[in-house]
Structures are given as C-alpha cells and as structure tokens.
C-alpha positions in Angstrom: 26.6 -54.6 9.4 27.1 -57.5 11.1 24.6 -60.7 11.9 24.3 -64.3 11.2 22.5 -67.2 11.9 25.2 -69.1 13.9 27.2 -66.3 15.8 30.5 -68.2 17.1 31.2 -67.2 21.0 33.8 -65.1 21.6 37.3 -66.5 22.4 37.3 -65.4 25.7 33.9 -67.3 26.6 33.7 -70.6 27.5 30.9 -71.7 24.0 28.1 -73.8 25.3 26.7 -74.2 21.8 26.7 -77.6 20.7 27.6 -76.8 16.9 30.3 -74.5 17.6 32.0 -77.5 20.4 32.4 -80.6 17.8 36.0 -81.8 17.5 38.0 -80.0 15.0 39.3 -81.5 11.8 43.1 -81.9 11.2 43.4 -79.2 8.4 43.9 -76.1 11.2 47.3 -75.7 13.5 47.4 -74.1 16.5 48.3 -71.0 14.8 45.5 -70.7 12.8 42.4 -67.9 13.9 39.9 -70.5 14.8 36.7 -68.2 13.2 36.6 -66.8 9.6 34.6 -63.9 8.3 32.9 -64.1 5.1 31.9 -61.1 3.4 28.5 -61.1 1.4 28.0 -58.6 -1.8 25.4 -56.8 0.4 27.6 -56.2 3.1 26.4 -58.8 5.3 29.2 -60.0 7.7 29.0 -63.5 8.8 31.1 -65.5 11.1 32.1 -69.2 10.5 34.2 -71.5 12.2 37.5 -71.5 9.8 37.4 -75.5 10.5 33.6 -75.8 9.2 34.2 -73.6 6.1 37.6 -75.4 5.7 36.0 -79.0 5.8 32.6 -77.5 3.8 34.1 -75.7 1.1 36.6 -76.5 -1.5 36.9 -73.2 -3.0 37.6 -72.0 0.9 40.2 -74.2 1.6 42.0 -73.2 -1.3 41.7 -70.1 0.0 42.4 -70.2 3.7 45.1 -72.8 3.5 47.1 -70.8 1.3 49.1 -67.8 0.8 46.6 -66.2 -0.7 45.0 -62.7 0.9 42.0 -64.5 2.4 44.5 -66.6 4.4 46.4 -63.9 5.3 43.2 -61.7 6.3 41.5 -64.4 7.8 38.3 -62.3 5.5 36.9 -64.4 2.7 34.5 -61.2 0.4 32.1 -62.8 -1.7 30.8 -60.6 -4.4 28.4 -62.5 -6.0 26.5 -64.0 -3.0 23.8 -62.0 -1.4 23.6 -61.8 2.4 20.4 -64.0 2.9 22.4 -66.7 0.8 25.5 -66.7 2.2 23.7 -67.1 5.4 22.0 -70.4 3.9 25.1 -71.6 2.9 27.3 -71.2 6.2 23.9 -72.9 7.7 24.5 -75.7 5.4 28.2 -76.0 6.3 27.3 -76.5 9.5 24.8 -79.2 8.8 27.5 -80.5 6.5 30.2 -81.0 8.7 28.1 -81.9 11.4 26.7 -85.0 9.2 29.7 -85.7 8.0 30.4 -88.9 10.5 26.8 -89.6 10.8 26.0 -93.6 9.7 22.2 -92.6 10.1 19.5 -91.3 7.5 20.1 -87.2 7.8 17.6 -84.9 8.5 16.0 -82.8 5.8 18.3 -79.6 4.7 15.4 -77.2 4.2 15.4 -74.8 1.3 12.9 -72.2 0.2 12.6 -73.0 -3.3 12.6 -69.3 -3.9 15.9 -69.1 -3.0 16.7 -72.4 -4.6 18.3 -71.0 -8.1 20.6 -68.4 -6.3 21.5 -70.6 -3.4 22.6 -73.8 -6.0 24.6 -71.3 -8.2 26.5 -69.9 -4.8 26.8 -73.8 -3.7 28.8 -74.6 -7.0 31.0 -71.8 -6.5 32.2 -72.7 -2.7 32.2 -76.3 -3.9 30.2 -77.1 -1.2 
C-alpha cells in the first residue's frame, strides 16, 4: 500500500506545492530520480524528495549517493521503522530542510509523546 503525508506531484505535473518547489541542494545531478521511495517494515510506501532525504539524513545519503542498492533502486526498505513513524520522520525532513536557511526562531516540531520513544530511536538511525 501506498500513502503519505507529503505525496510529491508527478513529474509530468507542473507541482504547486510550496514544500515540494524550494531550490534543490547541490548533492543531486541531472541524472539523478528527483523522488525516493522509502519502504516502512509495515509496508507502508512513502515518497520523499531524494534532495530532502539527501540533505535530512546522513544514513540516506550514504545510501543514495553511493553504489550501494538503494542508489541503484532509487528504494530505501526500512525494516525497523513502522509506517506511522517513518511518516513522522519524512514530515520532519521536510521541516528540516525547510528550516535549514531560516535566521528566525522555528516553529514548534510537534510530536505525540506516545510516539516519542520509537520515533527518537528511528531519528538516530537516519541520522537525522
């Protein structure tokens, strides 16, 4: 199954949402799949901007900017990390790199804190 919080526009489609039309970082080239799908141990299939989860994530970048089989797959499975919090972390990639050049106090990252355990120990393994 397939859903997510922040579904990317197709490539086709002109995107008129304003997360998903933020200039993207140096890391990609040209011929690099500009979305990534990450793979949640429930099944859950979310889509992320392969910039975002490049910038985000350390443990993602290792992946995708390598030779390694999520690069080459452009699929990044995540066995340990439930659907519900992988969706909580893409959504705090997002808020990430969209802070990320902000000189301003940020606004409040919520967090349900009974999802607060699972979602830190997911955070440490992304790196993120």
């Amino acid at each position: 199954r397939t859903h997510s919080l922040i579904r990317p526009c197709p490539p086709a489609v002109p995107c008129s949402h304003p997360r998903l039309n933020q200039s993207r970082p140096a890391i990609m080239d040209d011929d690099s799949p500009k979305y990534v799908k990450l793979i949640s141990a429930t099944g859950t299939e979310v889509h992320c901007e392969r910039a975002v989860a490049i910038s985000a994530s350390a443990t993602m970048a290792a992946m995708l900017t390598s030779s390694m089989r999520e690069a080459e797959e452009n699929v990044v499975r995540l066995p340990d990390i439930s659907g519900p919090i992988l969706e909580k972390v893409v959504q705090y990639m997002y808020y990430k790199h969209e802070s990320s050049s902000s000189t301003g106090r940020l606004p409040e990252f919520p967090i349900e804190p009974e999802i607060a355990l699972e979602l830190l120990v997911a955070a440490n393994y992304l790196n993120c």
